[in-house]
N, C-alpha and C positions, 0 to 999 in steps of 0.2 A: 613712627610711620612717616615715610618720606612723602610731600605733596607730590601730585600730577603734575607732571608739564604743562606747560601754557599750549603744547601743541591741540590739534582738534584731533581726537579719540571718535572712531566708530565702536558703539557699544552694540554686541549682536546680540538677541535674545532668540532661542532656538525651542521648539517642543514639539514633539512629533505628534504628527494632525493638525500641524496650523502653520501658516505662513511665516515667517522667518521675519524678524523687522530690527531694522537697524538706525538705531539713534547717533546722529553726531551731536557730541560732547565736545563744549571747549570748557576748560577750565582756566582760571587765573590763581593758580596757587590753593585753590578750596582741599581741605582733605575729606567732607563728605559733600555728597549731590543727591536732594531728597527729588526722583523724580515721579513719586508719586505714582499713581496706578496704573502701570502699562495691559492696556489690551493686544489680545492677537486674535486674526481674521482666521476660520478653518481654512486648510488647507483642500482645498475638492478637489483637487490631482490625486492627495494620498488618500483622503476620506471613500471618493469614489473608485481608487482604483482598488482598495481593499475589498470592495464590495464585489470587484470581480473575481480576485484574485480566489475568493474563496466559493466562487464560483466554478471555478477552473479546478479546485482541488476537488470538486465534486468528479473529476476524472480518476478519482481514485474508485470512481462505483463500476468500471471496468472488471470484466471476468474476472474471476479471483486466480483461476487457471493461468490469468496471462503472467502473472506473477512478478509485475510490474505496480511500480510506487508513484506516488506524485508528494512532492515537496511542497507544492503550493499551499498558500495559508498559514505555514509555519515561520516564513522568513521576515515579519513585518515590521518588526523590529529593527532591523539593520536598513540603512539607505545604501549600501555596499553595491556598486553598481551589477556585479556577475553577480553574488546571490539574489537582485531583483530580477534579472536576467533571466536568472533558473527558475524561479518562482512563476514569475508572468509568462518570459514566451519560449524556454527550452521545454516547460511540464507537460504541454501539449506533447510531447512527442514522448514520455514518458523518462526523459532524460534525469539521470542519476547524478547528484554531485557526489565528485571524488566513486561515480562507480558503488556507490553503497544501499543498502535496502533502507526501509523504515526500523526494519529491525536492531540496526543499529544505531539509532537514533534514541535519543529519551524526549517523551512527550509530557509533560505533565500539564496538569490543572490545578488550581490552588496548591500547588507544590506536594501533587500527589502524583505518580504516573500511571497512566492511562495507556503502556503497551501491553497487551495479551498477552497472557502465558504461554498462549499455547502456538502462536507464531508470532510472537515475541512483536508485532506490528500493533499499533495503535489505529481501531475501528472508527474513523473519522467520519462516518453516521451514525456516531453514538452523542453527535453534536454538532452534525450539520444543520446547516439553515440558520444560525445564530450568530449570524456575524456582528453585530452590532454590542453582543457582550466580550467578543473576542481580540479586541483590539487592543488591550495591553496586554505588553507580551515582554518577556526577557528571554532574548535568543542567544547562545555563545556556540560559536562554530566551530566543525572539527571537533578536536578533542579539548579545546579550550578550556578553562577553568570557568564553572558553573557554581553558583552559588546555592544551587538547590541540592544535588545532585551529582555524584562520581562520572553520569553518563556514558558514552559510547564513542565509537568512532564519527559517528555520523550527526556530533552536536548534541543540544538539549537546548529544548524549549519548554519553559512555564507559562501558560496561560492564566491570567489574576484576572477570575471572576468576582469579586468581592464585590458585593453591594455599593459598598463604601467608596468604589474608586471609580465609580462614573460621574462622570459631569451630568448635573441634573439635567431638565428636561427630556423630550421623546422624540422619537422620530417614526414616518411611517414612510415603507419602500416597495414598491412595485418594479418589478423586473419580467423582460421578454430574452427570450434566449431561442436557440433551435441545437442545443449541445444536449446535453442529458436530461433536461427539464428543460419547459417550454413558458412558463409562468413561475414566479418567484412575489409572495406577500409577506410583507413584515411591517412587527409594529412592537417599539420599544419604548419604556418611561424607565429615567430611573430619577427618584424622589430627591437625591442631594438628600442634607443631613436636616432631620427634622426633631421636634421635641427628645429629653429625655435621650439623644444621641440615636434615633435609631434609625438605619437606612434601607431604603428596600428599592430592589431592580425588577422588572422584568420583561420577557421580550417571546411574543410569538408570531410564528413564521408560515408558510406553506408554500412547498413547491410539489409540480404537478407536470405532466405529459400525457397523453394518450399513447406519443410515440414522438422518440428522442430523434437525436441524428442518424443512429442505428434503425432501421425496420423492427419493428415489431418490440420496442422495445417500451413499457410504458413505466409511469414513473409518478409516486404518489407518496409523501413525505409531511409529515408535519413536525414543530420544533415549538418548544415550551421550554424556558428558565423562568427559575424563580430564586431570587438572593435576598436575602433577609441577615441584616448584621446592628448588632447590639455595642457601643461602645459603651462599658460597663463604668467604667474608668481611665485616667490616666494610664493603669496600667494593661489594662485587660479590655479585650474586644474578642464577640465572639458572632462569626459569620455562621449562616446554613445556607447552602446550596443543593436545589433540584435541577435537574435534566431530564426531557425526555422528549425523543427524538425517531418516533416509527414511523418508519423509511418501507417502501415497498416497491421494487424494480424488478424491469425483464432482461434476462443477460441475452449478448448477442456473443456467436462464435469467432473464432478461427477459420480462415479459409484457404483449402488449397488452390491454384492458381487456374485449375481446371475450372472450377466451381466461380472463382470470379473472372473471367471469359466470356464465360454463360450469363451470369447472374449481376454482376458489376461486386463491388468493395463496400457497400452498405446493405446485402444482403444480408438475412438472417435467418438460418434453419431454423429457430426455435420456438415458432409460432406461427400461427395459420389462426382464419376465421373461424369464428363460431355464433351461429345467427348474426354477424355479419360487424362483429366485434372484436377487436386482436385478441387473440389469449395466448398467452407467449408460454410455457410450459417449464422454462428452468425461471424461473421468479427466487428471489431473495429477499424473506422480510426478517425486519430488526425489530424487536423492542427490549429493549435492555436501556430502562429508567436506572442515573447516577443520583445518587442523595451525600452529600458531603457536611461535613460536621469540623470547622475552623477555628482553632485559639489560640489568638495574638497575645504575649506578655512580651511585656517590658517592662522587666522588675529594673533597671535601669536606662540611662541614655544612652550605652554601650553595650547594651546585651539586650537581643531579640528572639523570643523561644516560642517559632511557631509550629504548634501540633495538628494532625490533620486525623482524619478520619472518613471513611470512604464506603460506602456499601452499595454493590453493583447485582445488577441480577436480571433474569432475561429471558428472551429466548432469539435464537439468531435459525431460522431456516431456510434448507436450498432446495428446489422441488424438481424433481426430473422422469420421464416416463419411464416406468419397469414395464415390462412384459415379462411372458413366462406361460406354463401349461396350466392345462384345468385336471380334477381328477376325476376319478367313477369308479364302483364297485362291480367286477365282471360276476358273470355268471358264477363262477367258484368262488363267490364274497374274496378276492385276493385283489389288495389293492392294486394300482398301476397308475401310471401317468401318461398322458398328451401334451405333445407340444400343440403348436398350433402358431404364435404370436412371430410376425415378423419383425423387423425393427422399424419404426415408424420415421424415423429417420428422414427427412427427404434429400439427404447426400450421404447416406451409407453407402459405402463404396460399394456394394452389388445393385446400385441403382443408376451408375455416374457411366457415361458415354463410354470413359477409358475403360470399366472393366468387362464391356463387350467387344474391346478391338484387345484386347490380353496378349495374346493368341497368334502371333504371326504367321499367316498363311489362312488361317480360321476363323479371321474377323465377324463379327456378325453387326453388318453395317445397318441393316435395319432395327435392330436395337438399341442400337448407339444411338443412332436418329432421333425415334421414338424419345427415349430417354433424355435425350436433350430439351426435346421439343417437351417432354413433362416439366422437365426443373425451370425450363424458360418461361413455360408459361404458368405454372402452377409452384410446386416449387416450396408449400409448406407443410404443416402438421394437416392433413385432415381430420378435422376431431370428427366430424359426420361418420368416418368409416372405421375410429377407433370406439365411436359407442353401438353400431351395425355391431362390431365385431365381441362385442360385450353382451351380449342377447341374453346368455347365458348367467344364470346364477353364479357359476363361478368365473371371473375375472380373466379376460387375457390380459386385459391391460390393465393399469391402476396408475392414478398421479402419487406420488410417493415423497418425500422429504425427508432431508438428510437435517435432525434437530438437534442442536447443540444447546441444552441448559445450563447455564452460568451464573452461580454466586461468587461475586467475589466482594471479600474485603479486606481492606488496606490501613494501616495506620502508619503513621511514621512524625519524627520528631527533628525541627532542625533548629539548631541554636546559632546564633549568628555574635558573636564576641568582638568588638571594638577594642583589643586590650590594649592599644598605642595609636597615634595619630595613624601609624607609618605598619601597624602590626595587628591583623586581622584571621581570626578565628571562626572556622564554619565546618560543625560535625552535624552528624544525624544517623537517627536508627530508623528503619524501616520494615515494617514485619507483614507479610500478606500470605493470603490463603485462595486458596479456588477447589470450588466443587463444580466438576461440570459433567451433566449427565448428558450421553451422547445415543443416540436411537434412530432407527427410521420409523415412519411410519405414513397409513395410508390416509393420503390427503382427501381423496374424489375416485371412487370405484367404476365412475363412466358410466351409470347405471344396471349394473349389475352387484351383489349380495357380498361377495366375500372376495379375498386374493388369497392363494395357499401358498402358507408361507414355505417353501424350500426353495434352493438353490438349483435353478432348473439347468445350467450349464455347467455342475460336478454333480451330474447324473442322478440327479432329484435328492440330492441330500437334506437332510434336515439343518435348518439355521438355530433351530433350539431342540433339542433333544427331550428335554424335561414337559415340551408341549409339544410332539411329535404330530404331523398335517396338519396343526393348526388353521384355523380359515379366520385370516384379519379380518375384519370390517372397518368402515372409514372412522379413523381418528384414534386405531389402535397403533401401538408401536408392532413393528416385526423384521424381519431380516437382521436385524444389530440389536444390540442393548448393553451398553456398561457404563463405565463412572471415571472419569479420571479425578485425580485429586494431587493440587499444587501448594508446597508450602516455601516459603521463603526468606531472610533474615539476611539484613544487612547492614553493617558498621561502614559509615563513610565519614572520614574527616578531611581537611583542608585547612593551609596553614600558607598566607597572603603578608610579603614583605615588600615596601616600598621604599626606596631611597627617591633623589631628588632625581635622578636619571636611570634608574632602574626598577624593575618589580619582577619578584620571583613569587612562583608559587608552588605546592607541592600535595600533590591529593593522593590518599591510599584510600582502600576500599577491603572489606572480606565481606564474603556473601556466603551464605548456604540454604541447599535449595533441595527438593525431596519430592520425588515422582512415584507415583503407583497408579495401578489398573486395576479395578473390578469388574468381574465379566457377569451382564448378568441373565445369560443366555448359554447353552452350552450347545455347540459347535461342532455337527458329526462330523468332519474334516479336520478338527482338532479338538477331540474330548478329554485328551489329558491336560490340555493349559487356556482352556476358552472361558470356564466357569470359576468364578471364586476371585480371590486376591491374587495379585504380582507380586514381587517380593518389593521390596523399597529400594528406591534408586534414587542417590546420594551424589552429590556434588560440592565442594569445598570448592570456591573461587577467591581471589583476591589481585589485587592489581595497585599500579601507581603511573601518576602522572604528575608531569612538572612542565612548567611554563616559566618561560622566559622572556624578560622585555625592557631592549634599552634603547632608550632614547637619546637621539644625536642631536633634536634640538625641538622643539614642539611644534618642528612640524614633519620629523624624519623620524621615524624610527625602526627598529629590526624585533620582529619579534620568533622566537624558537616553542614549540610544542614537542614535547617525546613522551610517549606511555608505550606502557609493556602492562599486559592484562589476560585474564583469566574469564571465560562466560560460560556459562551450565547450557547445553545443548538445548534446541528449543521442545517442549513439548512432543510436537509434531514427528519430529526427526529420534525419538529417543523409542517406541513401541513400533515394530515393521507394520503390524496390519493389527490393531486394535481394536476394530471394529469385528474381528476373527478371535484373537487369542492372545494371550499378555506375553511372545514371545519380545525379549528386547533385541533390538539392531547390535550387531556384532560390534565390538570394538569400540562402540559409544564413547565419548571422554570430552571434556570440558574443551572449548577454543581456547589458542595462543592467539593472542593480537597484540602485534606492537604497529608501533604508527609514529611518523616526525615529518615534521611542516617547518617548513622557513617560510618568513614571509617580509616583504620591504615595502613600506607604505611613507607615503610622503602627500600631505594634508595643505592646503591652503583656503582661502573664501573661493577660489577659482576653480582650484585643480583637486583633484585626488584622485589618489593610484593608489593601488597595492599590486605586488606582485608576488606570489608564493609558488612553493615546491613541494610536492608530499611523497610521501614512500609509507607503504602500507602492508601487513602481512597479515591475515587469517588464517590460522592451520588448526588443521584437525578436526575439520566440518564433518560433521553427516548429513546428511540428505537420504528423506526416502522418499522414492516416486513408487505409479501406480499403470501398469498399460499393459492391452494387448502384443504380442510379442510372437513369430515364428520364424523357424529355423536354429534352435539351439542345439547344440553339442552334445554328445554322452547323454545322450537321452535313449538312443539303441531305436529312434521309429523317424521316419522321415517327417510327418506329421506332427509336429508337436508345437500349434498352436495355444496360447494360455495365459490366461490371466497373471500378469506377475507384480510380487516387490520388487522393487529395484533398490537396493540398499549401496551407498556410496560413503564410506568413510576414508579416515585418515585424509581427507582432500584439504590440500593447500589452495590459496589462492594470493596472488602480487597485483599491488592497485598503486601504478606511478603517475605522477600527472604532475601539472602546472594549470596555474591559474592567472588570471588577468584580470582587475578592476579599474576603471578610469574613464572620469567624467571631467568636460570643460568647458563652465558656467560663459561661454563667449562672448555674451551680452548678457542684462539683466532680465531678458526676458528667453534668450535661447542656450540650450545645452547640449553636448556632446557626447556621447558614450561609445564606449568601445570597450567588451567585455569578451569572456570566454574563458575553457576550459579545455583543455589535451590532456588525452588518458589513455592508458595502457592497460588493460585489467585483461589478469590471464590466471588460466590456472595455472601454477607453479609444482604442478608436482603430478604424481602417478596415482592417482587415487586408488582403493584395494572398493572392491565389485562384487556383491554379493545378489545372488535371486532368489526369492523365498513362492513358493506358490502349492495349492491346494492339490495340484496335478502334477508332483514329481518333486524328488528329492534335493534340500536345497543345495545349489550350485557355488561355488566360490571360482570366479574366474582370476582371481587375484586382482591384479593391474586394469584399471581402462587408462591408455596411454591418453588422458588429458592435456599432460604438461605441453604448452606453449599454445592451447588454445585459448581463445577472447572468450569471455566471460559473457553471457546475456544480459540483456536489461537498458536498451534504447542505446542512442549515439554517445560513443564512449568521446568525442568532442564534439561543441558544440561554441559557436562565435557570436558575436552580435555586435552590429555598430545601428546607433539611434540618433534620433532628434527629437527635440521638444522643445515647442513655445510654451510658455506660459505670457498671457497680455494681463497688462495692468488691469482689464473691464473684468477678467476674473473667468476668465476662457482658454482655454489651453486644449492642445492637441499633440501625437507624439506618431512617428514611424519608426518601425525597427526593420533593418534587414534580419537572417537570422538562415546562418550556416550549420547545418547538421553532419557529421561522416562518423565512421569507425562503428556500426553500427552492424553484429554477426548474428547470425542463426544461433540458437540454443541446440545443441550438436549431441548426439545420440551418443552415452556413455556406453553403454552394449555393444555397439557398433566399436568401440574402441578396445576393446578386450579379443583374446586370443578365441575367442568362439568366431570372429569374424573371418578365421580362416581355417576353419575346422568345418568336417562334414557332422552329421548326426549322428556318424560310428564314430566322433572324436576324431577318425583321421582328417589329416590335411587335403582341402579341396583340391582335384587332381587341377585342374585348370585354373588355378590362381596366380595373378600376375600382379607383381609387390608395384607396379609405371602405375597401372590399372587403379588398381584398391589404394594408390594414394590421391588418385584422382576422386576415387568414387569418396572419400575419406575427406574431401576439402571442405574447411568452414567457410561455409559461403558468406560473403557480407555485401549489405546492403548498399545500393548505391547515393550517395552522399546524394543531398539537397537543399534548397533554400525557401524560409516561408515570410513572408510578407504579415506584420502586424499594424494593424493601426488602432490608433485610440486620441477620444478627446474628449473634453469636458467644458458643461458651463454653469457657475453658478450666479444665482439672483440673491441678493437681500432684499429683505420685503419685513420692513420695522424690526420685529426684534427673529424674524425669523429665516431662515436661509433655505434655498431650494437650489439641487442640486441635480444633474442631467448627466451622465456618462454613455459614452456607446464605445465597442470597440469589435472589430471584426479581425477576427484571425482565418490565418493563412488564406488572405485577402486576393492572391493569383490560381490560387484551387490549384494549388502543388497536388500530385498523386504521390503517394510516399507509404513505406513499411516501418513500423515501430518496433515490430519483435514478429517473429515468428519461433518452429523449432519444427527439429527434422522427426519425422513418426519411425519408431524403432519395432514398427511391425516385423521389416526384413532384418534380422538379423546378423546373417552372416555373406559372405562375398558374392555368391551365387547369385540369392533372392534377391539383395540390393544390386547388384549387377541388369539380370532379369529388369527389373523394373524400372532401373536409370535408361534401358537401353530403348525401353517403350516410347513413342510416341506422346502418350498422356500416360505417367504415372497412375498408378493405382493406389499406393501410399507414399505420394506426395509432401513436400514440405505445407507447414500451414501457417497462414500468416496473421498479424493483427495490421492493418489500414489505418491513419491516421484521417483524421477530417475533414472534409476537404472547405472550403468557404463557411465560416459559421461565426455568428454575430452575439452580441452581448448588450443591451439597451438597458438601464439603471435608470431612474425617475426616485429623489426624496425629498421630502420634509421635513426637517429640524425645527423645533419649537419648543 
């Protein structure tokens, strides 16, 4: 061993969640230096700002409709200045790295995942409000090499809850907000290692609202862990982990432009008084308790074989108001049916200004008026006049819920092999199953006896044939009833080489995966395939990835990413209308995803950059939607309003972009950042278009000319340049600007297909003009914008204990701004979207989702 230089040495000692501290060393020739027990100070910048950040990811409780992700909370792990970027202040706007869902992302916990089957996304109130057991994390990005897990395009993160890896002591946290929750309680201990080796954690929480940022939205959550771990031995430890996390929210809508004119961008149809109380009518409650079962061996110093075990189970539902007729026995005992029920709606388009001026020449201006002057001043659910209208024993109305019950459970095995200094080993099997019973049923009958179950708009059809007029009462299931069931099986290994200025690595994957339906209702609209089993639906996946990374010198280096990969369609996208009959979606077949990143990153105590490039391809998507729809083709009636599937295969999609990291420490106390992302995400190709529905034979339009439209799902770039002090008294503060653009409407796939120039007899519409219909055909996109963040912290020591203060207020100048919206595929074809573009106030307008305008974040805690 050669001695140190005489020179003086700064020796840094680094650990995420604490201050950074740096020792000068001089040596004279010494080959060791005992220096004894180095402490380090928390870090309240990263302590405190975690505590927001997973406050912000609670923007993931956003309508499930809008079909937007939030990243937040996941990225905590890396100080990478654009993933903190995206994390903290691009997720407000629902901005996607690299353009990607959650769905393709891997999420785990105890190196178990935590995505659903059944929209392949990880339900982040299945563990919210627990941020204090969430803070060790191993994040790897992109398609990077993970050590748990084959993952996805979109990263993998493992969250390690283990008893055993908290720093003892507790804390307790009080939070004020006006985002989705308006109060935040918590209180955590964890014991550090006591007798006989055994450690225990635990942490509970409560967050609460009457009513969010959103009108009428309230919000009532509580959050329990419990970690219990046994160190057996040298070789053997064995953890348990509980969760449980029930969450109870009001969703707020989408609005078209007409509707926020009148009513402003924090409007919400979906709630009105009652005795003088908000009751919001589409509510979403979770309880789906996790219990996990952990075993750590190390039958050597070189080999790690940890096994998991997971059992989930639940119930998750969405509550929305059905109406519908009542029945009665005439005189000649021969049944019949009433309608009666309007849509309570308070922005049903037969109630909105525009669809009294329709009509050119024919307006009816005093109904517009009138109707304005209702929604301006009134403007919600009346429940006073939906229980008037309940008098009756039998039901017009009924609160109803859409219930999803959930077992699932999960094992999986991953071995971890040290076979050389330079030569690294890491397989695993994975095996999971899901049962989930899917149903409606009647929540609150408004005071009235029973709801009859049929289908009052396919001409009073029966939804179960085997219980023909059945009459629900509250807390029975009706309208739907079946089962889905997932099972799954996966080999993933990985094989980690290092040389002195290189590291390669190489990950395969085979998975197989098995889908069916049981109906357990039969279907007069579909009696041959509503009742009984689906046949089995099979999937065979595998894939590979490899990484690459050389270093120019320790502080420059280049690193390469390339996979080519196989994924089993998601649940959701694989049965058209399940809730109907086990028909499956045409053409169904496993994704192609290949994906490659360059990236150039140069490191110093001052500076650090990266700089990357990606190119991305998904093909072979399905997608099924769900919507009202008029004017279709070959249907032989002018009239042919109706409920439909919308089924979208064979769709490609191209996701190019560059990225930007780079921060500079300018002084010891102040820093610099300047991050971002530019992206290109388009459809790449002609997807093939199919409509299934109860009212008419299904249609194959072939082609919706997609190719070269932008993809939805927030600003496809997004910029940031920051400042931050931090003062030696242990106070710190931080501004961001933060640039949003490239930011498109979710565009009408029907509207792209050959029916858009087609009359109801199939011919071509005489008056169609190709200047016109590419006009009417533009993806519209949103106008680029800027929002303003601030944040700042201060903490106290007080003996052996620390107290900690954060605030931060976003989009601090009250920007007005559009996250997402999507065009409504009511009109159909050239005519009707003609007709209505050409109106004054559209009648099925685009509808949007509203970003937040000024809203604050206050944190207050206690360490002890």
């Amino acid at each position: 061993m050669e001695s140190i230089s005489e020179n003086e040495i700064i020796l840094l000692i680094t650990r995420s969640g604490y201050l950074s501290k740096r020792i000068p060393v001089r040596q004279n020739g010494i080959l060791e230096l005992d220096l004894s027990t180095i402490s380090l100070s928390p870090d309240s910048s990263h302590d405190l700002t975690f505590q927001n950040t997973i406050s912000l990811s609670d923007a993931e409780l956003t309508d499930d409709e809008a079909d937007f992700d939030n990243i937040s909370g996941i990225l905590q792990s890396t100080r990478d200045a654009y993933l903190s970027a995206a994390a903290f202040d691009f997720s407000q706007t629902f901005y996607r790295v690299r353009g990607l869902g959650s769905e393709y992302g891997s999420l785990m916990i105890n190196g178990i995942e935590m995505n659903k089957a059944f929209d392949g996304r990880p339900q982040w109130s299945n563990w919210g409000g627990l941020n204090d057991v969430q803070r060790n994390q191993v994040f790897s990005s992109g398609f990077s090499p993970s050590e748990y897990a084959f993952g996805g395009l979109g990263g993998t993160t493992n969250i390690i809850m283990r008893a055993s890896r908290f720093a003892s002591g507790g804390r307790i946290t009080a939070s004020g907000s006006n985002r989705s929750y308006t109060g935040r309680l918590m209180a955590t201990y964890a014991s550090g290692e006591k007798n006989n080796g055994w450690f225990y954690a635990f942490s509970i929480g409560r967050r609460y609202a009457s009513e969010g940022y959103m009108e009428g939205t309230p919000f009532d959550a509580n959050s329990i862990y419990l970690g219990l771990e046994k160190f057996i031995n040298k070789e053997h430890a064995l953890n348990f982990t509980a969760i449980y996390t029930p969450t109870l929210r009001g969703k707020s809508a989408p609005l078209t432009e007409e509707v926020v004119e009148i009513k402003g961008k924090r409007y919400n149809p979906y709630w009105g008084l009652q005795e003088g109380v908000i009751r919001n009518s589409r509510m979403k409650e979770i309880n789906e308790p996790v219990f996990m079962l952990n075993h750590f061996w190390n039958p050597s110093d070189n080999i790690q074989i940890n096994t998991n075990f997971s059992y989930q189970f639940g119930e998750v539902s969405n509550t929305r108001i059905d109406y519908g007729g009542t029945s009665f026995v005439d005189f000649d005992s021969q049944r019949t049916y009433l309608g009666g029920a309007s849509n309570p709606d308070p922005v049903y388009y037969q109630k909105l200004p525009g669809y009294f001026l329709r009509f050119e020449g024919f307006e009816d201006f005093q109904k517009a008026y009138l109707s304005a002057n209702e929604l301006r001043n009134n403007g919600q659910i009346n429940w006073d006049k939906i229980y008037e209208a309940n008098a009756n024993p039998d039901a017009l109305y009924a609160l109803a819920a859409d219930v999803n019950q959930d077992q699932s459970l999960i094992a999986n095995s991953i071995l971890s092999w040290q076979l050389s200094s330079s030569l690294h080993v890491i397989t695993s099997f994975k095996a999971s199953s899901l049962k989930s019973h899917n149903f409606g049923r009647i929540e609150d009958l408004f005071g009235s006896s029973s709801f009859l179950d049929v289908e009052v708009f396919s001409d009073f059809s029966q939804n179960d044939l085997k219980n023909p007029d059945r009459k629900a009462l509250e807390g029975e299931s009706y309208k739907y009833d079946y089962n889905l069931e997932a099972q799954t099986a996966e080999v993933f290994g990985q094989l980690q080489k290092q040389w002195r200025s290189m590291e390669i690595s190489v990950s395969g994957q085979v998975s197989s995966s098995s889908f069916k339906r049981f109906g357990n209702y039969q279907n007069e609209e579909f009696m041959a395939n509503s009742y009984g089993r689906s046949k089995d639906i099979d999937f065979l996946t595998s894939g590979i990835k490899t990484n690459l990374l050389y270093k120019f010198s320790g502080r420059q280096s280049l690193e390469l990413n390339l996979a080519a990969f196989s994924k089993a369609p998601l649940l959701k996208n694989i049965f058209i209308n399940p809730r109907q009959n086990n028909a499956m979606a045409p053409w169904v077949s496993e994704e192609k995803i290949t994906g490659s990143d360059l990236s150039y990153r140069y490191r110093t105590n001052l500076f650090n950059f990266r700089f990357t490039g990606y190119v991305q391809q998904i093909a072979n998507s399905t997608e099924v939607s769900f919507y009202y729809t008029d004017g279709l083709s070959g249907l032989g009636r002018e009239n042919s309003t109706a409920f439909v599937q919308e089924v979208l295969t064979k769709m490609d999609k191209q996701y190019l972009g560059v990225e930007l990291s780079s921060e500079y420490q300018v002084t010891s106390t102040m820093k610099l950042k300047l991050a971002g992302g530019c992206g290109q995400f388009v459809y790449s190709n002609n997807p093939a278009l199919s409509l299934f529905s109860s009212s008419f034979e299904d249609l194959n339009y072939e082609q919706s000319f997609l190719k070269g439209y932008r993809l939805p799902g927030g600003s496809q770039s997004a910029f940031q340049l920051a400042f931050e002090y931090r003062d030696p008294a242990y106070w710190w503060f931080g501004i961001s600007q933060n640039y949003f653009t490239g930011a498109f409407i979710d565009v009408s796939p029907l509207n792209r297909t050959s029916n858009f120039r087609k009359d109801y007899d199939g011919l071509e519409i005489v008056e169609y003009n190709a200047e016109v219909a590419r006009e009417l055909l533009r993806q519209e996109q949103f106008d680029p914008y800027f929002l303003t963040n601030i944040i700042g912290g201060k903490s106290w020591r007080i003996k052996d204990k620390y107290l900690g203060l954060f605030a931060s207020i976003n989009n601090a100048l009250n920007t007005n701004f559009k996250t997402g919206g999507f065009e409504q595929s009511r009109n159909a074809n050239y005519r009707t979207l003609k007709v209505d573009r050409d109106r004054e106030i559209p009648i099925f307008g685009n509808k949007y989702w509203y970003g937040n305008g000024t809203s604050y974040f206050v944190n207050l805690n206690l360490r002890f």
